[in-house]
C-alpha positions as a printed Julia matrix, in Angstrom:
395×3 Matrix{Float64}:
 23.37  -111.6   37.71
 21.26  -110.21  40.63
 22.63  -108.22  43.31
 19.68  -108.87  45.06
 20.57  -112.14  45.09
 23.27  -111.96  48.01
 25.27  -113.61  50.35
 23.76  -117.03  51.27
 23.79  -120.7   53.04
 23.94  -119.77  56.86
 25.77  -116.07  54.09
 38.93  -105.83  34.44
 45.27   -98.43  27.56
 46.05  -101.13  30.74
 47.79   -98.86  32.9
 49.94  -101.52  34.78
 52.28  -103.11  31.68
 52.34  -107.07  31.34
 55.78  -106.83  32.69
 54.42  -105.65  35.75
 51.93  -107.96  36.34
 53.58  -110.53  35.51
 56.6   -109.45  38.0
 53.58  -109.45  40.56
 52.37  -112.89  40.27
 56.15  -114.47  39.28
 57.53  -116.48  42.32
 54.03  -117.74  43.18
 52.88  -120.57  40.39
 54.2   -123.59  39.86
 56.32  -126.54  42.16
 57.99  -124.71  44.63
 61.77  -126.5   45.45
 62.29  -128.88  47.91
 64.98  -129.95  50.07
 65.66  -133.49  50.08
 67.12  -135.3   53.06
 71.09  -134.62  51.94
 70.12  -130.86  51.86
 70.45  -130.37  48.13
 67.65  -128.89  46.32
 65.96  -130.41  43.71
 62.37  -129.28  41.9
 58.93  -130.53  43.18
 56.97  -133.4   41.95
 54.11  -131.73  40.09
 50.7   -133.53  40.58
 49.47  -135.75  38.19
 46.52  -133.95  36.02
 43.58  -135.36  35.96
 43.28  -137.3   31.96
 41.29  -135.0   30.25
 40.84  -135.44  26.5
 42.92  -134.25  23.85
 41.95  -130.86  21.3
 41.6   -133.05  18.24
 39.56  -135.74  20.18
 37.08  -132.87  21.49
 36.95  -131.61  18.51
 35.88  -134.84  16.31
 33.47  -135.76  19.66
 31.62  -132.77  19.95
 31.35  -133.04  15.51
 29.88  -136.62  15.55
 27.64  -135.5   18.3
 26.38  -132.27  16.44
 25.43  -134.52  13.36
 23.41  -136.54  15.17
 21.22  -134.05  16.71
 18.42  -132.13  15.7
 17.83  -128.52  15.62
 15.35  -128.84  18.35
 18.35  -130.54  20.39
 20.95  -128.12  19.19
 18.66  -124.92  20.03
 18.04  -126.3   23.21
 22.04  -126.84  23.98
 22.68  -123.08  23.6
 20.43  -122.65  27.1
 21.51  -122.26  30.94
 18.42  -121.96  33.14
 17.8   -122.48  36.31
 15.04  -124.92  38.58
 14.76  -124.51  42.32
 15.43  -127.44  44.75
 18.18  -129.41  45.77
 16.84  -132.63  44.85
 19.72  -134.32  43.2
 17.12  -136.44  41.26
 15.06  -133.56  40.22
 17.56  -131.55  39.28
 18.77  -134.69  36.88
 15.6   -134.95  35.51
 14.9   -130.92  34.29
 18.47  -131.42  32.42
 17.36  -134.48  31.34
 13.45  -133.71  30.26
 14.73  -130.39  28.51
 18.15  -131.3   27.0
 20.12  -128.13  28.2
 23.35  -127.2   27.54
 23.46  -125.87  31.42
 22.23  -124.81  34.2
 22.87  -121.96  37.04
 22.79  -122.8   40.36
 21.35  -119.94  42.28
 20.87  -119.66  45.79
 17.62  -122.12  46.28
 19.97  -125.04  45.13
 22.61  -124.46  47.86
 22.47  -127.34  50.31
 23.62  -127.43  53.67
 27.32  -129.0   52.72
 29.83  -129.56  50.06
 29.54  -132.79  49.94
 25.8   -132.12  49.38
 26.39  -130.03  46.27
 28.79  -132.62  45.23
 26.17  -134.98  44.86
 23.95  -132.9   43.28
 25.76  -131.69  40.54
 27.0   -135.71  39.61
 23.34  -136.33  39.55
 23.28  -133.57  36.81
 25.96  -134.82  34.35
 25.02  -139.1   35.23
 22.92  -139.36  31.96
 25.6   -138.48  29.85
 28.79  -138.46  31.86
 30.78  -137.97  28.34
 29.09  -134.15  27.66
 27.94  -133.16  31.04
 26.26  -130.0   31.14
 27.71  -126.25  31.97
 26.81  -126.17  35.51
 27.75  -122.43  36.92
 27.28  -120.38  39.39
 27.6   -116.29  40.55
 30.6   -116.86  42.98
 32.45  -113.52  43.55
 33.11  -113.27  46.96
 32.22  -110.5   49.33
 28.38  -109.24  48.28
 27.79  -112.06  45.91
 28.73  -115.6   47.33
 26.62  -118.7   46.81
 28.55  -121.31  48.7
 28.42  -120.5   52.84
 31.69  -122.78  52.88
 33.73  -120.03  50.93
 35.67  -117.86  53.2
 37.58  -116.01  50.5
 37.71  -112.12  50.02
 35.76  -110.22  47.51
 36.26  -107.14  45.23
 35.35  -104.92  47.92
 38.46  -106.49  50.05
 40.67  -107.44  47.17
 40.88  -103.93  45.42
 43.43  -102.79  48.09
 45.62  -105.3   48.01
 47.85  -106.41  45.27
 47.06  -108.83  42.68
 48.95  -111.65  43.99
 45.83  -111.71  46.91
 43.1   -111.69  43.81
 44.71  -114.3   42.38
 45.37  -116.65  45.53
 41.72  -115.84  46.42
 40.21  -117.07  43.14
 43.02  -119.91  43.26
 41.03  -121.26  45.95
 37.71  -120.5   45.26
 38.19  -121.83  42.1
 39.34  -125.28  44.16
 36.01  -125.46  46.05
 33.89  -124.98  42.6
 35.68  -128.07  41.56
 35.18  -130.04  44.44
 31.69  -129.2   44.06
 31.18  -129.88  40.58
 30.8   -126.72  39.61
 32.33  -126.0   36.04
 31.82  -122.05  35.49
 32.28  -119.19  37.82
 30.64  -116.1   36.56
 32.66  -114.75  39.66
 34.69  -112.11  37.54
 33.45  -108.42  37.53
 35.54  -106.55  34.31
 33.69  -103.74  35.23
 35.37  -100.61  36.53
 33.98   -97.49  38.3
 35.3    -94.85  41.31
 31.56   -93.67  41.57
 30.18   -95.14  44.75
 26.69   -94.34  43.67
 26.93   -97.15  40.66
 25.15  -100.21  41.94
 28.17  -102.21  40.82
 30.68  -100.09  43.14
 31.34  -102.58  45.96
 31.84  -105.65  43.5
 34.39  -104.16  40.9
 38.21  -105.14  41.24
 39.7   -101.84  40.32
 38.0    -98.36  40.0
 40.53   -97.33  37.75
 41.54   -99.03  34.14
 44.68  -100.12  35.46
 43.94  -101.37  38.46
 41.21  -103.14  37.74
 42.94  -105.13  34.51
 45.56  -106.17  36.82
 43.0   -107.62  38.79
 40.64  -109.35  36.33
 44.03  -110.7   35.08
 44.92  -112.0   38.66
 41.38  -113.7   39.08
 41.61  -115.34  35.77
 44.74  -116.91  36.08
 43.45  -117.92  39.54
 40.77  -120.06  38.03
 43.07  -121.26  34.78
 42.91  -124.6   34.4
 40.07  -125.74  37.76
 37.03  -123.69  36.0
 35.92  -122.25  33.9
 36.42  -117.75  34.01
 33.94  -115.78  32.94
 34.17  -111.8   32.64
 31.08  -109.53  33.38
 29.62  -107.46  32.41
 30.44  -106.65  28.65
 30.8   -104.12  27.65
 30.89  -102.69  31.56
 28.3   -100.9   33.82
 31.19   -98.42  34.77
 29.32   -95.54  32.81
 26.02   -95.68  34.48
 24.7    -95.49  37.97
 21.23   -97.38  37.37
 20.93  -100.69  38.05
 20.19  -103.29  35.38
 18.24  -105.46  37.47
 15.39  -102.74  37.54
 15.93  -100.93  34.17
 18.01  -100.52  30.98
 21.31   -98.01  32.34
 21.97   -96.07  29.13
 24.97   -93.77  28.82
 26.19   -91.49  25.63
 29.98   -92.26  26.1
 32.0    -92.51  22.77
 33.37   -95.47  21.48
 36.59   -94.01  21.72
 36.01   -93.04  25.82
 34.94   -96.39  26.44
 38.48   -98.06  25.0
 40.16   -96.16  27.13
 37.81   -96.03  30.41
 35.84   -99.28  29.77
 37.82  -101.69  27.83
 40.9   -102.6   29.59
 39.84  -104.97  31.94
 37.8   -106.96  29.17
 40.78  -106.83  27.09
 43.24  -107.9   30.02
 41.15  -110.96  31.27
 40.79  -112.09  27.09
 44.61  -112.3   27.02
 44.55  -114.22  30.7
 42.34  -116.58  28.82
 39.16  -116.39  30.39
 36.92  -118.93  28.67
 33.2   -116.54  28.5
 32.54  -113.35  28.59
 29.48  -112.35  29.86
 27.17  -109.89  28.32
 25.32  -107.01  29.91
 21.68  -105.37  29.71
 23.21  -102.02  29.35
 22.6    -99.6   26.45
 25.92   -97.5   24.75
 23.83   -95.48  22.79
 26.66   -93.88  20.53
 27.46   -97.08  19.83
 23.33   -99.28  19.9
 20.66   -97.96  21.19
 19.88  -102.01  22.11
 21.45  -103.1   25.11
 24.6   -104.79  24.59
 23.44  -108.46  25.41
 21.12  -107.7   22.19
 23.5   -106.0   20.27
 25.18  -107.51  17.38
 27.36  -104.2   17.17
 28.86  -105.32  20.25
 29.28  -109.03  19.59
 31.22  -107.42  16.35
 33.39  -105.19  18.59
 33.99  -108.04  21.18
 35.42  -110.64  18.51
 37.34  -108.21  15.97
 38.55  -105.7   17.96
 39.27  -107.29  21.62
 39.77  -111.0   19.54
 37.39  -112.76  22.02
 37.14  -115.88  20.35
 35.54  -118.22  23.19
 31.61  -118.24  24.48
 29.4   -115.36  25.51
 26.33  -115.87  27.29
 23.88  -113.14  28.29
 23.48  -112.15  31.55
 19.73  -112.91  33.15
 17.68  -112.9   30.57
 14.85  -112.49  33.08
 16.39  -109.5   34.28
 15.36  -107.33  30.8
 11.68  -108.62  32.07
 11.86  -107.33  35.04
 12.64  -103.67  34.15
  9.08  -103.46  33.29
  9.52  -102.23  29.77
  6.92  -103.52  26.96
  9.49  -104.31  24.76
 11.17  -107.02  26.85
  8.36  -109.18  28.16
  8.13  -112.37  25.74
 10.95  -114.0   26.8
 10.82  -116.24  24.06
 11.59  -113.21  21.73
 14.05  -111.8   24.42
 16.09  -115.61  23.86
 15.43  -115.09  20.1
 16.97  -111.7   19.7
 19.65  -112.7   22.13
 20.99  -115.47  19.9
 20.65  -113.89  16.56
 23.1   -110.76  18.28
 25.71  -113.24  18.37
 25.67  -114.92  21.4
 26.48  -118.34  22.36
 24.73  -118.97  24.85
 21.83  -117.96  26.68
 21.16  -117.4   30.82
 17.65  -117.26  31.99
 16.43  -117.59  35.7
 13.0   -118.44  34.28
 10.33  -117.37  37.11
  8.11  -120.02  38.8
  5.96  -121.26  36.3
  8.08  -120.62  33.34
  8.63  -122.59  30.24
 12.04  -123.7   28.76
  9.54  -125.75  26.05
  8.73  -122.02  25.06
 11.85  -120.57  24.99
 13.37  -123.18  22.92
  9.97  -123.41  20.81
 10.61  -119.88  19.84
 14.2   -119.88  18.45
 13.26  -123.04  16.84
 10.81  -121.24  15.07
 12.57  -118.2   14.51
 15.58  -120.49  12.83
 12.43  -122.06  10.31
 11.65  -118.72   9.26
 15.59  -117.46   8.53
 15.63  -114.77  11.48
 18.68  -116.95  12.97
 20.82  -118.77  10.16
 20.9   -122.63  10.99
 25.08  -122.49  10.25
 25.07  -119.92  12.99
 23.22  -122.46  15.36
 25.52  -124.8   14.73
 28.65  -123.27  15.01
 27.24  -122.08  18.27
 26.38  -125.29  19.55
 29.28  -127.21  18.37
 31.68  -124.58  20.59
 29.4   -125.37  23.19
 29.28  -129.26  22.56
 33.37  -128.64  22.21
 33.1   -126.32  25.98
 31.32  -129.45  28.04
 33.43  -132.3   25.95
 36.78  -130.6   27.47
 35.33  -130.85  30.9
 34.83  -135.09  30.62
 37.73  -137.09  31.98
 36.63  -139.69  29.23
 38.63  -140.13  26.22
């Protein structure tokens, strides 16, 4: 997302082996013992989860929901955008009026407190407390931190101190997401660089393969289980120094240079279990000349090769029509070209006076004339429909 979009409200061959990780982060999950009043030790009570419903039920929910919808609704479910305001009410009525499948809070919808936020984001899911929408938001830490409230490190901190801190760090960002209703963090960077020239330098978790798997790994399991992890920015910016909010960073690395250099962390957080993965407006060219987050090469590698099988979502759409370039500004053909590459879902801070009708108008249309198959629009939005079902406490 942007880096211009900073601090507000007041302000991942792994080189580290799974056994070594995993000896990092041992000793600090779960109950720890407790002492009861004889002196003998005896495990924790673990906390009561909150009743979630179970695989099979989500499954046959978010099924008798997709047959009931149209393809207008269904296109329209594979959107997050964004609306400025904290007006709980207004807020309910843009998901409402447009049927998305989420929305991204940026820094215009912060309000003053958590409780604040709280209330805003129920207002968002009230219509249809059963499927509520995908409500995320950019919440790294350090440069990029939404919330005021959140106090814990970023990359720039984290980096230089062992996993166990990037995990406790997301562990409790995580916990204030929650709180505020907030269901997806796009808060983990995958991408890996020791250049201090890239524009994604200060927010990366490792500037080495290693490292920085270990780390995307830690932040992952962090979040398990309170949000929703998603890794940015397939398939990494690492290679580039140019900034995608302003242009399209190309590089000529290999295929085979990029699983070594690139991959890892991607790979690392997949196998943590990270829910999305986010893709990037940056062009490989040995591999696409298209930018990844248009790329069906990509999509391709990201499934069979790294065996991503949960939801990717571009990153800003709005961000390809910002660079300037001809090519990029319909964004109704941007969303288009987006979905048919194979992803799930699609981000767009629309600018004022933009038009979600429009957007979803034109992958409506391009679906009617076989540029997007309709079985791929519905696979798409039943993992979706399947995504916000697991969130609902009902059964």
């Amino acid at each position: 997302m942007r880096a211009a979009r900073r601090r507000t409200a007041a302000v991942v061959a792994v080189a580290l082996s799974a056994t070594l990780l995993s000896g990092v982060l041992t000793g600090c999950v779960g109950p720890a013992p407790a002492r009861t009043a004889g002196g003998t030790r005896t495990a924790a009570a673990a906390p009561t989860p909150s009743p979630t419903p179970t695989v099979d039920a989500v499954e046959a929910y978010a099924r008798q929901r997709l047959a009931n919808m149209t393809l207008r609704q269904k296109v329209a479910s594979l959107f997050m955008l964004h609306t400025p305001g904290t007006d709980p009410a207004a807020l309910r009525g843009y998901v409402d009026r447009y049927g998305v499948g989420g929305m991204i809070l940026m820094g215009d919808n912060i309000p003053a407190t958590p409780a604040e936020l709280a209330a805003q984001t129920a207002a968002m899911s009230a219509s249809d407390p059963g499927l509520p929408p995908l409500i995320g938001v950019d919440e790294e830490g350090g440069d990029v931190t939404r919330l005021g409230w959140d106090d814990q490190p970023g990359a720039d901190t984290l980096r230089s101190q062992d996993p166990a801190a990037t995990r406790d760090a997301f562990a409790r960002r995580a916990t204030l997401l929650k709180q505020a209703g907030i269901s997806v963090n796009f808060g983990t960077v995958a991408d890996v660089t020791a250049d201090p020239a890239s524009f994604i330098a200060d927010r990366v978790l490792g500037t080495d393969p290693g490292a920085a798997a270990a780390r995307v790994t830690a932040s992952v399991t962090g979040e398990r289980g309170t949000v929703l992890s998603t890794l940015k920015h397939f398939p990494g910016h690492g290679e580039s120094e140019a900034d995608s909010h302003h242009a399209v960073p190309s590089t000529a690395v290999s295929k085979q240079d990029w699983s070594t250099r690139d991959a890892p962390p991607f790979q690392a957080g997949i196998s943590a279990g990270a829910e999305l993965v986010m893709f990037g407006h940056l062009a490989y060219t040995q591999v696409d000349a298209a930018p990844a987050s248009l790329s069906a090469a990509w999509h391709r590698i990201l499934t069979d090769e790294l065996g991503f099988r949960g939801a990717s979502i571009t990153d800003d759409l709005r961000m390809l029509q910002d660079t300037g370039l001809p090519q990029y500004q319909d964004p109704g053909e941007n969303a288009v070209q987006a979905i048919a590459a194979g992803n799930t879902m699609v981000l767009d801070v629309l600018p004022a006076g933009g038009d979600p009708d429009a957007l979803i108008d034109a992958v409506v249309a391009a679906v009617q004339q076989s540029r997007i198959p309709v079985a791929q629009i519905d696979a798409d939005a039943l993992k979706l429909l399947e995504l916000r079902r697991s969130l609902s406490a009902e059964e």
